[in-house]
Wavefront OBJ file of the C-alpha trace (Angstrom):
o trace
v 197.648 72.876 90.070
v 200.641 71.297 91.364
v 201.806 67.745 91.713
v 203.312 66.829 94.918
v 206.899 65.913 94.958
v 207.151 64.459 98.407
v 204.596 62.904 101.052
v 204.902 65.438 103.625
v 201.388 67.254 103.052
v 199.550 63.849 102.776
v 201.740 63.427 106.305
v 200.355 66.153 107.835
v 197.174 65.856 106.467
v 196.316 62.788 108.043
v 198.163 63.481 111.590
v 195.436 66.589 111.555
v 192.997 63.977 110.543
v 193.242 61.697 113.600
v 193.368 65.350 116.180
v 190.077 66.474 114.633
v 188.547 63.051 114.601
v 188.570 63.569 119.085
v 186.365 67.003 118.295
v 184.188 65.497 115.829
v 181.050 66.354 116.178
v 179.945 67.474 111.941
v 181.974 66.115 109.418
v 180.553 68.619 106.890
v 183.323 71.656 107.520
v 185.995 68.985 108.319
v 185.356 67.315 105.146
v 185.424 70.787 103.139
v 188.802 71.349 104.870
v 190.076 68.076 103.695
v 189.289 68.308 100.166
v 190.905 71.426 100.319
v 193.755 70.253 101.688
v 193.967 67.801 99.271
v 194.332 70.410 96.079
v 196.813 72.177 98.073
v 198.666 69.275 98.658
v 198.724 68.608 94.831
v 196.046 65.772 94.459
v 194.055 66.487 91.407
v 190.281 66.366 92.088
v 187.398 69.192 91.256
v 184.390 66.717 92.456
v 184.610 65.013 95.679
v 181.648 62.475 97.101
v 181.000 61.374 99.974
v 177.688 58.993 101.110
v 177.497 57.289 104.629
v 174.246 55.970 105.907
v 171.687 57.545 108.613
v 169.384 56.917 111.049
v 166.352 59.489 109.828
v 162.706 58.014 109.145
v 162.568 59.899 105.743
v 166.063 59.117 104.364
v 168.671 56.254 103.906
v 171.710 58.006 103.706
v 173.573 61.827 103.404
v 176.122 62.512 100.554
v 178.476 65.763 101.130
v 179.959 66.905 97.640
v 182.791 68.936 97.546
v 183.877 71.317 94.344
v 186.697 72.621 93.892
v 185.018 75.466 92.259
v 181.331 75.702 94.949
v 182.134 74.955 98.339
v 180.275 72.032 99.764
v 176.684 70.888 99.723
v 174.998 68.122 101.628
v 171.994 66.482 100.895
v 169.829 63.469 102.441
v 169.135 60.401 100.360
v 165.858 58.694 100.326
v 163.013 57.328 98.228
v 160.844 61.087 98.313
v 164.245 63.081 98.190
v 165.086 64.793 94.407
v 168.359 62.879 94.217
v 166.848 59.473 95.081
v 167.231 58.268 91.054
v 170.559 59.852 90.486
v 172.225 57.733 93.571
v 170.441 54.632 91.785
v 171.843 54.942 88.710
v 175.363 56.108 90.039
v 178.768 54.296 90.103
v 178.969 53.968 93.937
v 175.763 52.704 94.059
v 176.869 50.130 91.208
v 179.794 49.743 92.970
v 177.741 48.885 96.381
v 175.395 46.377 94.725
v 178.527 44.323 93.433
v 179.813 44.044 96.714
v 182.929 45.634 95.532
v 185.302 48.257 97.167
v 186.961 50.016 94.608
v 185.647 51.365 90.936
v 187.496 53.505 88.738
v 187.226 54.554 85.052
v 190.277 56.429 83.102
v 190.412 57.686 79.529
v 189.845 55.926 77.578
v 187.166 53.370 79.608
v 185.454 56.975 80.228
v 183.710 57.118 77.148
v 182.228 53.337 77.536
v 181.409 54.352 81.146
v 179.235 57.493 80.405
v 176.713 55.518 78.411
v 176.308 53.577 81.307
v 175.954 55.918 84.391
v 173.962 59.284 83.554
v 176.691 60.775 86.484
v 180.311 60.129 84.699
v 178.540 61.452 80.965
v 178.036 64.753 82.716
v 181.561 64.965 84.566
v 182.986 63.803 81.197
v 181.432 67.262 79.896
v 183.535 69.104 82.324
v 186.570 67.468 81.427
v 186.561 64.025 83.572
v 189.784 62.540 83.212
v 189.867 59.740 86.185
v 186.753 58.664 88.504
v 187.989 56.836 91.227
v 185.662 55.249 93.935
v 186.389 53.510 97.270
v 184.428 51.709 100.110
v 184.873 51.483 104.078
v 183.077 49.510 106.521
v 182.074 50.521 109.930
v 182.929 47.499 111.561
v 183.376 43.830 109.915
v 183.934 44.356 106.186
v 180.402 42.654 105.253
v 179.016 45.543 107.181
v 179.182 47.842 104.313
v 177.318 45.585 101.900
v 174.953 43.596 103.990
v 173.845 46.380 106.868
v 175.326 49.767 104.106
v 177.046 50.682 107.715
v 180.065 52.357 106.441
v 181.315 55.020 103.711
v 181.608 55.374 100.210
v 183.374 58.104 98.317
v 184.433 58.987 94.787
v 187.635 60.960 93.299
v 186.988 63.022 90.080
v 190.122 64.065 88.151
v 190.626 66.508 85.035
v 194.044 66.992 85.126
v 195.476 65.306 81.929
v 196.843 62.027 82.986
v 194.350 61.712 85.902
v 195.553 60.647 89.121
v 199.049 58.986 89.526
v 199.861 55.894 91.337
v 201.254 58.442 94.638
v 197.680 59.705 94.690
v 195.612 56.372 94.648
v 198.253 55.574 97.257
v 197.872 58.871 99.137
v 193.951 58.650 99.064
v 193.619 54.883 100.087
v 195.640 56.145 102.925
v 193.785 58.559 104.232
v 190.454 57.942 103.688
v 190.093 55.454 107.004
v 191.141 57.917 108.783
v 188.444 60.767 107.573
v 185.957 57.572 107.777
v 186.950 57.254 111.498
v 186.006 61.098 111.633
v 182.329 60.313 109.945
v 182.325 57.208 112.228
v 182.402 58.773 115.629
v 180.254 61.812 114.515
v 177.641 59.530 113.288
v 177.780 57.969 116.808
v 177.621 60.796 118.393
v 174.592 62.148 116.012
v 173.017 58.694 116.716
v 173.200 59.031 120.232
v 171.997 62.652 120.437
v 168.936 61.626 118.590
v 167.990 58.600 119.701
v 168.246 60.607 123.320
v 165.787 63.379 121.689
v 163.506 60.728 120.308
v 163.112 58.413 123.193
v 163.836 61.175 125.874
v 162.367 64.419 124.186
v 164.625 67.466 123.259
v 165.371 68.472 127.206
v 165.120 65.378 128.737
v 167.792 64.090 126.160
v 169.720 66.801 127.053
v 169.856 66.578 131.042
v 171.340 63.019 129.919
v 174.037 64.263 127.628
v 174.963 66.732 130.585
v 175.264 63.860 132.844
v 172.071 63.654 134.486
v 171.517 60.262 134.765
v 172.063 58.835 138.259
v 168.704 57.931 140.133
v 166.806 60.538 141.914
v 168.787 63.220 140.062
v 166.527 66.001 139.478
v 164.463 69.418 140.556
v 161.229 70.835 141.039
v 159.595 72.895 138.298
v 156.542 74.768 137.502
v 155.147 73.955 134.326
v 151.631 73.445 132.619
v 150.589 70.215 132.195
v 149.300 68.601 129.688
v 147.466 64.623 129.640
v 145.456 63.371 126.847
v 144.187 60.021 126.402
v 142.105 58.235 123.409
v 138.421 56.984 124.111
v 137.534 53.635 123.730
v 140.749 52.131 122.966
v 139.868 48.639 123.976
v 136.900 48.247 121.935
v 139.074 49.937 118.376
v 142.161 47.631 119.495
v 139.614 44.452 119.270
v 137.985 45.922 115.574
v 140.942 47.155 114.127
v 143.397 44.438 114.939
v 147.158 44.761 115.594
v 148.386 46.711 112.337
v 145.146 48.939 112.247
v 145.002 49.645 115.639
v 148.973 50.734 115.712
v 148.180 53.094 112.684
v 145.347 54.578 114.874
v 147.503 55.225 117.471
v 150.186 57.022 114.999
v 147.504 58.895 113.079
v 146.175 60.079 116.954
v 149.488 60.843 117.940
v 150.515 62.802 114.981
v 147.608 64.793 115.265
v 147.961 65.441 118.950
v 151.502 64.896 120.721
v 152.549 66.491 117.121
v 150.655 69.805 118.109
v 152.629 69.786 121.679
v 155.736 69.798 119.787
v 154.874 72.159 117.335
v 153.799 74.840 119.937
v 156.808 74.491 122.357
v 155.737 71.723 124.889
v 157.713 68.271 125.608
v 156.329 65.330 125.445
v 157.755 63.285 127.960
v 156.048 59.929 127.637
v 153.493 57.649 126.183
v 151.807 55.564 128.719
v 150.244 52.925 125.944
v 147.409 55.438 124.227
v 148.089 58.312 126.859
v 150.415 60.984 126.404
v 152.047 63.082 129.241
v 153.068 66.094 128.160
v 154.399 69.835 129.686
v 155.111 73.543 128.969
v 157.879 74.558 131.496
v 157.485 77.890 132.614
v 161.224 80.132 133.278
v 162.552 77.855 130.410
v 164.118 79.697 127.644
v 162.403 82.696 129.276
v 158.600 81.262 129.535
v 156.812 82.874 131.803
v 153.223 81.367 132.863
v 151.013 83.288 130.111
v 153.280 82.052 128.096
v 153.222 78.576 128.315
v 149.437 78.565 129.071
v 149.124 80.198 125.627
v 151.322 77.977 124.265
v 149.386 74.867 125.389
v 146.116 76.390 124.114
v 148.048 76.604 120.523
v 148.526 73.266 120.804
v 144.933 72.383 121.985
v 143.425 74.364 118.642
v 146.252 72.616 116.791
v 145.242 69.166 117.755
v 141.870 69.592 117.613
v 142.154 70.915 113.821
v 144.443 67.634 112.857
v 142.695 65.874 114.174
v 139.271 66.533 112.097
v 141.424 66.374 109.050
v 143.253 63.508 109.795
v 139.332 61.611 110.986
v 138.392 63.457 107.448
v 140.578 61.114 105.640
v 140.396 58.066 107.711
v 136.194 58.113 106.874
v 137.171 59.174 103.159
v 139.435 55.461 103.274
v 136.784 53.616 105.045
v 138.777 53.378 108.621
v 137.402 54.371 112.055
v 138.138 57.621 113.418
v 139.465 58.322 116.591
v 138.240 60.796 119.499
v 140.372 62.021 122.639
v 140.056 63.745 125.771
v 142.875 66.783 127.204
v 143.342 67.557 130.486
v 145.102 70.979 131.458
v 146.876 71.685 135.316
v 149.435 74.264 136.119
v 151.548 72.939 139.491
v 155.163 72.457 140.661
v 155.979 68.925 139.677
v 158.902 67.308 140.352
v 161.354 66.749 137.099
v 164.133 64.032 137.008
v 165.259 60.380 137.210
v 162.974 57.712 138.465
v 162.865 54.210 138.345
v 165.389 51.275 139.272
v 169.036 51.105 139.308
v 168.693 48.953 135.911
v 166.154 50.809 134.558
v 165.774 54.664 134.741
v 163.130 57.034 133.201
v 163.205 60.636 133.300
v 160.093 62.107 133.775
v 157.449 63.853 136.069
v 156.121 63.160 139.200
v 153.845 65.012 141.946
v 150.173 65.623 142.406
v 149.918 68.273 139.401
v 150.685 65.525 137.298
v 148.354 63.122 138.660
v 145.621 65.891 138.917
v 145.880 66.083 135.127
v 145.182 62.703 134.483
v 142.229 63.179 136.954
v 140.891 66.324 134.591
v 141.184 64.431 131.549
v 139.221 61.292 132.785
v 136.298 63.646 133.592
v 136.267 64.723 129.884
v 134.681 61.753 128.772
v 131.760 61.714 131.777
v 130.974 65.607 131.063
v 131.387 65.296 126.977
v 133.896 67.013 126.870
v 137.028 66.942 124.811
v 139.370 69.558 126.356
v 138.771 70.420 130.213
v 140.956 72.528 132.334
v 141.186 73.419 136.205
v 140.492 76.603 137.570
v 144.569 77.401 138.239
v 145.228 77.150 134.537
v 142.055 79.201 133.438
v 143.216 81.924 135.797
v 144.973 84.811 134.088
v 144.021 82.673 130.790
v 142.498 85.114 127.941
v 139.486 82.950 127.045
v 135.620 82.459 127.334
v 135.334 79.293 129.421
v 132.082 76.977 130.455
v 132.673 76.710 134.465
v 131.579 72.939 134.776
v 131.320 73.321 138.639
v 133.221 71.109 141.186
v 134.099 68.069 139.934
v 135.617 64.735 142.208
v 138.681 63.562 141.453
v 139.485 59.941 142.557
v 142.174 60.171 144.668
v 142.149 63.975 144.824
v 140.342 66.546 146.448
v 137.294 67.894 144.724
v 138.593 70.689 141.545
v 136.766 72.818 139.943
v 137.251 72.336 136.308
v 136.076 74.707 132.881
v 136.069 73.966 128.987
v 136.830 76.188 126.752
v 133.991 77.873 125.589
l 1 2 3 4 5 6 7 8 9 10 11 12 13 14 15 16 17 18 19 20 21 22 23 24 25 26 27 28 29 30 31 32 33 34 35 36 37 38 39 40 41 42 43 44 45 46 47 48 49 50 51 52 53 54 55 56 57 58 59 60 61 62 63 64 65 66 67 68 69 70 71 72 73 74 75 76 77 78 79 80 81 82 83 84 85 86 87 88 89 90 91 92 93 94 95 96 97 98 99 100 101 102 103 104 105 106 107 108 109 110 111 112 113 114 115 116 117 118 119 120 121 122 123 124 125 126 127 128 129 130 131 132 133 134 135 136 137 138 139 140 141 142 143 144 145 146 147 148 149 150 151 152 153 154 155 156 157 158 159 160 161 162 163 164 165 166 167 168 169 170 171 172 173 174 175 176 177 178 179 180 181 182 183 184 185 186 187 188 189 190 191 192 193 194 195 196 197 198 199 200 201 202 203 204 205 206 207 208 209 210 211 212 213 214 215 216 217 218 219 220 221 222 223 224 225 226 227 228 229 230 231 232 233 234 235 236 237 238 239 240 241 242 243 244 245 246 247 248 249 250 251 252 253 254 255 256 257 258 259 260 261 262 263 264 265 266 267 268 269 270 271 272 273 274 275 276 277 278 279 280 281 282 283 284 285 286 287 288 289 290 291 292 293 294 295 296 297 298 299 300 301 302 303 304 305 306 307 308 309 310 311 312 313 314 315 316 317 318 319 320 321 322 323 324 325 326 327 328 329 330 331 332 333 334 335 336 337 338 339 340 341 342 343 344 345 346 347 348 349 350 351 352 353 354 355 356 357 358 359 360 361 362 363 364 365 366 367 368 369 370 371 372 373 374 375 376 377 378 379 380 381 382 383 384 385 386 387 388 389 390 391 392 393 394 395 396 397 398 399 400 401 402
């Protein structure tokens, strides 16, 4: 490898820095790019690290390492993931906890180093000659110790002398400007999934197009889907606060989770009700489609569920028991709400004669019920329950599933 002789690659480097930091939207390949650049450009490194904080229930953080001799490979950081130990025992991490913002080790403070962090013994056995770490915050520079919003990322050497004083310089120069790069993709990320968790996947994604001014919206055909828990006010007064929310999640998990698992949005929670549909001409759905698919997710939810009561009982906690309503209707799919305030959702009698199904469930004893436009052209055995009143609606006749 060479050694630069002038700063006109690092120039470049970080002018194409800044243009791809308007496009980014995944740091990974721009970050593989980088590193590469930085070889050609006659910075020694063979191990590059990255790690920059997340918002993911199951993980704190994502490092990205680069090798000069394997390509990239990214990986989330968390209490359950395999790497969770080797971060906590690493330099940066070190490095973090002493609210510093640089860390390096050279020959011969290598050798000292390696009994202390399991990481630098093992890139001394590849022929470590300079570990060089850095810090950026997000925003004020306490951010990247107090809130770890920011990035951290290390420099492994094995050229002989390490790195010179041109490529600390060269390296503290650039790196802001690949951290502005991680910066706005991890807004972006954070904004597309917040959207997606709040929204749903489609609903999130009408708002990212630019659906988002009042009344904006269409009518669609879709299967839908209502399910509510039974006798909620009598396990929110025995449970308590903290029991009763881990009820609801446990519920949830077992039954919204099914939705999503068979190809239906769930579009909102109204306290322990959950409004859900299966869009037919979406993606190519046509209506046996998505009444098959919401019958999945009926089977689905009802087999969670008895496993997840299974283990409540097993821990001494109250299980929990539901009722489903099923319509099929044109329902009308976009922004409602105020000016301030804005949901995107469903409206229209199909949705309200959904709820209506459901709340016969628990007068019949019944836990899934469906109306006689679903169970048409539907390939099951079905109990026909007769005509059943609907407050508010016109009399329906409704079947369960046999």
């Amino acid at each position: 490898m060479t050694r630069r002789d002038d700063s006109a690659p690092i120039e470049a480097l970080g002018e194409a820095l800044v243009r791809e930091s308007l496009a980014a939207s995944d740091y990974t390949p721009i970050f593989a790019s980088f590193c590469d650049r930085l070889a050609e450009a006659g910075v020694p490194i063979f191990r590059v690290l990255i790690v920059t904080t997340t918002l993911h229930p199951m993980a704190d953080g994502v490092s990205i390492i680069w090798r000069r001799d394997g390509g990239v490979r990214d990986r989330m950081l968390g209490p359950e993931s395999e790497d969770w130990d080797e971060w906590n025992s690493s330099p940066l991490k070190a490095m973090l906890d002493a609210k510093s913002y640089r860390i390096r080790f050279r020959k011969p403070s290598i050798a000292e180093a390696s009994a202390r962090y399991p990481l630098i013994k093992e890139l001394a056995a590849e022929g470590l000659t300079d570990y060089f770490g850095l810090g950026m915050a997000f925003s004020e520079a306490a951010a990247l110790f107090d809130e770890r919003d920011g990035l951290l990322a290390s420099f492994s050497s094995d050229a002989p002398d390490g790195f010179s004083d041109a490529d600390i310089e060269a390296l503290e120069r650039l790196m802001p400007r690949f951290g502005l790069i991680v910066k706005l993709a991890n807004r972006e990320r954070l904004f597309s999934n917040v959207l997606d968790a709040y929204l749903g996947p489609d609903a999130g994604r009408h708002v990212r197009e630019g659906q988002i001014a009042l009344g904006s919206g269409g009518v669609i055909e879709a299967v839908i889907w209502f399910c509510d828990l039974r006798n909620s006010v009598g396990l929110a007064k025995k449970l308590g606060h903290q029991g009763f929310i881990d009820l609801l999640n446990d519920y949830f998990a077992a039954v919204a989770g099914s939705v999503l698992d068979s190809g239906g949005q769930v579009l909102r929670f109204v306290g322990d009700a959950a409004l859900a549909i299966f869009p037919i001409a979406e993606d190519g759905m046509t209506e046996a489609d998505a009444k098959a698919c919401a019958m999945q997710a009926v089977e689905r939810a009802l087999q969670r569920a008895a496993a997840t009561n299974a283990t409540r009982r097993d821990q001494g906690l109250d299980a929990f028991e539901f009722g489903i309503g099923l319509h099929l209707g044109r329902i009308m799919y976009g922004n409602i709400g105020v000016p301030q305030r804005v949901e995107f959702s469903v409206i229209g009698e199909a949705a309200n004669a959904a709820a209506r199904i459901q709340g016969l469930c628990k007068r019949l004893g019944e836990t899934v019920l469906v109306s006689e436009t679903f169970r048409q052209g539907c390939d099951r055995r079905w109990r026909d329950l007769g005509l059943q009143d609907l407050r508010g609606g016109d009399p329906i006749r409704v079947f369960a599933p046999d």
